[in-house]
N, C-alpha and C positions, 0 to 999 in steps of 0.2 A: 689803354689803346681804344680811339672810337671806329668803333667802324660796326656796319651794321647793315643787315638784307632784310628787303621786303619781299613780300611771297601774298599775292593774289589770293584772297581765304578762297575756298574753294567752292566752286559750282556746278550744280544741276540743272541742264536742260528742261526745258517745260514741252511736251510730244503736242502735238494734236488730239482733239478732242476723238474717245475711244469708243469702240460701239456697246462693248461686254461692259453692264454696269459694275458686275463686281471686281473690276481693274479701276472704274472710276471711283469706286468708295475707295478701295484702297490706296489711290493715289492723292484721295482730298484727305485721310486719314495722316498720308506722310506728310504733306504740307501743314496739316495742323498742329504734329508733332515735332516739326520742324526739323524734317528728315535732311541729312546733309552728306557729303562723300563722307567717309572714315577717314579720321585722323591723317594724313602724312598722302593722301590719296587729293590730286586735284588736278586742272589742266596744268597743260607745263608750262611755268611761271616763265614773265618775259624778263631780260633783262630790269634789275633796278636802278636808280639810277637818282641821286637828290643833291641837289643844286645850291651855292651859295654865293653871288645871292640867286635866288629862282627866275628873276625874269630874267637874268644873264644866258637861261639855259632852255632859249626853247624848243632843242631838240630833245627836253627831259620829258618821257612819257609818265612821270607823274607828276601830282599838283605841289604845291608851294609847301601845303603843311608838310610833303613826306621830309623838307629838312631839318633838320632838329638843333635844337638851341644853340650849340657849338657851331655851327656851319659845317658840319663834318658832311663831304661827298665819298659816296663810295659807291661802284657800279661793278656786277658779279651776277656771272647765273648761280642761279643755287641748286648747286653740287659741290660735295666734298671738297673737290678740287680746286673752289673757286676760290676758298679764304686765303686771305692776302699772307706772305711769308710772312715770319719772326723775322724782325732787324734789329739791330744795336744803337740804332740813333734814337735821339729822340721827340724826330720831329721828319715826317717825309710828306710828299708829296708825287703823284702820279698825272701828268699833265697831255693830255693830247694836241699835238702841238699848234695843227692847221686855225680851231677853232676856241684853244686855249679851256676844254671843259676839263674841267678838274674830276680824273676816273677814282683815285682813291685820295685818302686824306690821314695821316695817323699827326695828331695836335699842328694841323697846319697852318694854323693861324698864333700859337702861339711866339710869344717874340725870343729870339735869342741870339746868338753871337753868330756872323757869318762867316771870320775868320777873312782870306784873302778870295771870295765870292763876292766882296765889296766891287774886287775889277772887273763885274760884268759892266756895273754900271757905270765905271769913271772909263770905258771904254764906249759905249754909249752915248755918253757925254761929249764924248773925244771926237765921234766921227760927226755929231750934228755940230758941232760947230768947229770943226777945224778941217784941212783938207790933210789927206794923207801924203801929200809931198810937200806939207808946211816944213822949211827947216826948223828945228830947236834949237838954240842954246842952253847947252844943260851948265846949271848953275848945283843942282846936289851931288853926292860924293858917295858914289854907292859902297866905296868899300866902307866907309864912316858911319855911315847909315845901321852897316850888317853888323858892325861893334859895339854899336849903342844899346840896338836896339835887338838884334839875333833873327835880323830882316833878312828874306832872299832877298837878292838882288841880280837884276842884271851884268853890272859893273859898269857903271858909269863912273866919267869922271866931270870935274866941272872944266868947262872951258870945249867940252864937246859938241858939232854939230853934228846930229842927228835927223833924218827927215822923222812924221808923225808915225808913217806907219811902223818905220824900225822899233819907234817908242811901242808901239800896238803889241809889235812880237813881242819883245821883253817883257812888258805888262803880260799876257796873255800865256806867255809860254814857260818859263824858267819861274814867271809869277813877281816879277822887280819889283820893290816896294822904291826904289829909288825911280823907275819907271813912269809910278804912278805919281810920285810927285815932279817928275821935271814935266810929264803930259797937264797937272794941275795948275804949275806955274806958266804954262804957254798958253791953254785956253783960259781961266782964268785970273790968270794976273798975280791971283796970287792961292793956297790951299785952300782958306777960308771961301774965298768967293766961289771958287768951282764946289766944293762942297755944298755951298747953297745950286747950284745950278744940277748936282748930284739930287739933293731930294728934291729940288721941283719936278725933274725928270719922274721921278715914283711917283708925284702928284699926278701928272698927267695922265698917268698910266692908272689912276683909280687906285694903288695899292697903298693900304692904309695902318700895315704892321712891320715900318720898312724906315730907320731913318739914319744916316749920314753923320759920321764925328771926322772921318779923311778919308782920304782915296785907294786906301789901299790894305785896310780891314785890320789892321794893328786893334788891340784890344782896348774899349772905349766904354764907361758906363752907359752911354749916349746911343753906340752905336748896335743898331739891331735891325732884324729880320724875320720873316718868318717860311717855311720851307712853301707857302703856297706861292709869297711875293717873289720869293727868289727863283722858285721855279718858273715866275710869270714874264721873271725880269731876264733869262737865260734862253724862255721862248724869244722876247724879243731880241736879241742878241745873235739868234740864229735864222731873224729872218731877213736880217743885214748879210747881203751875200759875203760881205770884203770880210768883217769879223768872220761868219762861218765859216771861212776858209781857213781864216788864223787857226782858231781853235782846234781846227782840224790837221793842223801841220805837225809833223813831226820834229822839224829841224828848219833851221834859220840862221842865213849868217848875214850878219850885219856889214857894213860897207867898214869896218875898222880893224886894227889890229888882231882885238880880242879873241875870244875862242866862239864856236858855235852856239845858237842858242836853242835849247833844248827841250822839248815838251814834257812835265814834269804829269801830265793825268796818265797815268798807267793804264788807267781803263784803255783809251785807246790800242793798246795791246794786249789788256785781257779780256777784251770782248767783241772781235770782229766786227760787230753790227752799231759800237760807238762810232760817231762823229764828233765829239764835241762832249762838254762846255768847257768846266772849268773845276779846280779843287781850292780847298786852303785845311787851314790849319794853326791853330794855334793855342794855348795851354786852356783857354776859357770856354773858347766855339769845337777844342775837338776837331775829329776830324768832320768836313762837309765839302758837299761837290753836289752841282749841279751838270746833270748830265743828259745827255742824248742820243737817241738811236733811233736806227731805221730797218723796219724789215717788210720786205715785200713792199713796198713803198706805202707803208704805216709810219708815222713817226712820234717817238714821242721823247717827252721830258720825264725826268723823274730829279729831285731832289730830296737831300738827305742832310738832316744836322745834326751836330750833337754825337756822332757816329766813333765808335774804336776799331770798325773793321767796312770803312765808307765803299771800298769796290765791290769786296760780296754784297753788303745791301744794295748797291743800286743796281747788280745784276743781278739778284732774287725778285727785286721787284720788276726786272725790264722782263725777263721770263715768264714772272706771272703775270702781266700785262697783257705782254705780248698773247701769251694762251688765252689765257683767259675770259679777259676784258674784250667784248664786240667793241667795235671803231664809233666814234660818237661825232664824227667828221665827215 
């Protein structure tokens, strides 16, 4: 685990020059001795705070060197109370969401499996370049799809019109892997090529532990993340009103036969102060979810990979954020 506090070494006032000389001998004595407060005694350290990269953060009141080879950020007063909770994952991230500084960091840069977190970003994709009342023709076969491959799905059929944002729900809500590819074949053309329009989207966006094998996070040698990218990629996500709404829904019905569609992030009901994002899941990436909340109008990100118990983690960490952590926004 990296994480790590700075604490101000401690300091001594210098008075005004005294009239009684044997307070001045005594006082050039301490300074030569190199008198200092005792151990554990000093002013009250400020918030820490260390940046990756550094000129990204210049609301960081310290300098460049305080961050350390890893990129690890972490920001905490120092008290007992400040250390970040024990999680299960192996990879989190703590995001403020207005200005995107990253308050804590556990291997956040490391690459690994994102699971179905991949459709923050093929939704993303979706609203720059398609309109939300595009019709589709769905050409995939979700129930085909769920057999092959042990996909959620929406339940699509081929030969379906659907507008784009119905595709959005299903993508976003029940989590459609069949979703995510008939949105693939309508903006681009065909999986491969939105896949490429997938990580130029990360290019753009500076995130550089973050790349693309299809739209819909199925388990790929190719395809990876890391909990800083993702959580950078689910701030953006949330500042898309029309997506932050989706994510936010509970239920959705579609203009079809079929049954309702259903929001599968349970956080949203075991934690009040969620809004949003998104989960996935699957035998390599484990559980992971990129999530968000808001209180007293603070908002933040937190994500979590790699996870066996992903809702307690990322409500351990939105607690002790929320406490702990001053606003860096």
């Amino acid at each position: 685990m990296r994480y790590r506090y700075r604490r101000n070494p401690g300091r001594s006032g210098a008075g005004g020059w005294l009239i009684l000389l044997p307070v001045v001998l005594l006082a050039a004595a301490a300074a030569v001795l190199g008198a200092r407060l005792p151990e554990g005694q000093s002013q009250e350290p400020p918030a820490a705070i260390s940046c990756q990269p550094a000129d990204e953060c210049p609301q960081s009141p310290l300098p460049a060197a305080a961050c350390d080879a890893g990129g690890s950020c972490v920001l905490g007063r120092e008290s007992p109370g400040s250390l970040p909770p024990e999680t299960s994952g192996r990879a989190a991230a703590v995001i403020e969401e207005p200005c995107g500084a990253l308050l804590y960091g556990l291997n956040e840069h490391d690459r690994l499996a994102p699971a179905s977190l991949t459709k923050i970003v093929t939704a993303l994709v979706a609203v720059d370049r398609a309109r939300l009342s595009d019709i589709v023709t769905v050409r995939v076969d979700g129930a085909e799809l769920s057999a092959k491959t042990d996909s959620t799905v929406m339940g699509l059929e081929p030969g379906q019109r659907l507008s784009m944002q119905d595709l959005l729900y299903g993508l976003l809500l029940p989590s459609g892997n069949d979703a995510a590819i008939a949105i693939a074949e309508h903006v681009g053309g065909s999986v491969p090529a939105f896949v490429t329009l997938m990580n130029r989207k990360v290019a753009e966006l500076g995130l550089g532990n973050t790349n693309f094998t299809n739209p819909h996070g199925l388990d790929d040698p190719g395809l990876y993340t890391s909990a800083y990218d993702i959580g950078m990629l689910g701030r953006e996500l949330m500042r898309n009103p029309l997506l932050a709404a989706m994510v936010r829904t509970r239920k959705h019905q579609p203009p079809w036969d079929g049954p309702a569609l259903w929001n599968g992030n349970r956080l949203l009901t075991l934690y009040p102060e969620a809004i949003g994002v998104k989960i996935g899941y699957t035998d390599e990436a484990n559980q992971t979810i990129v999530a968000a909340a808001e209180r007293e109008g603070r908002r933040l990100i937190v994500s979590v990979l790699g996870s066996s118990q992903v809702y307690e983690d990322a409500i351990a960490l939105f607690e002790w954020a929320f406490s702990e952590l001053p606003p860096q926004c």
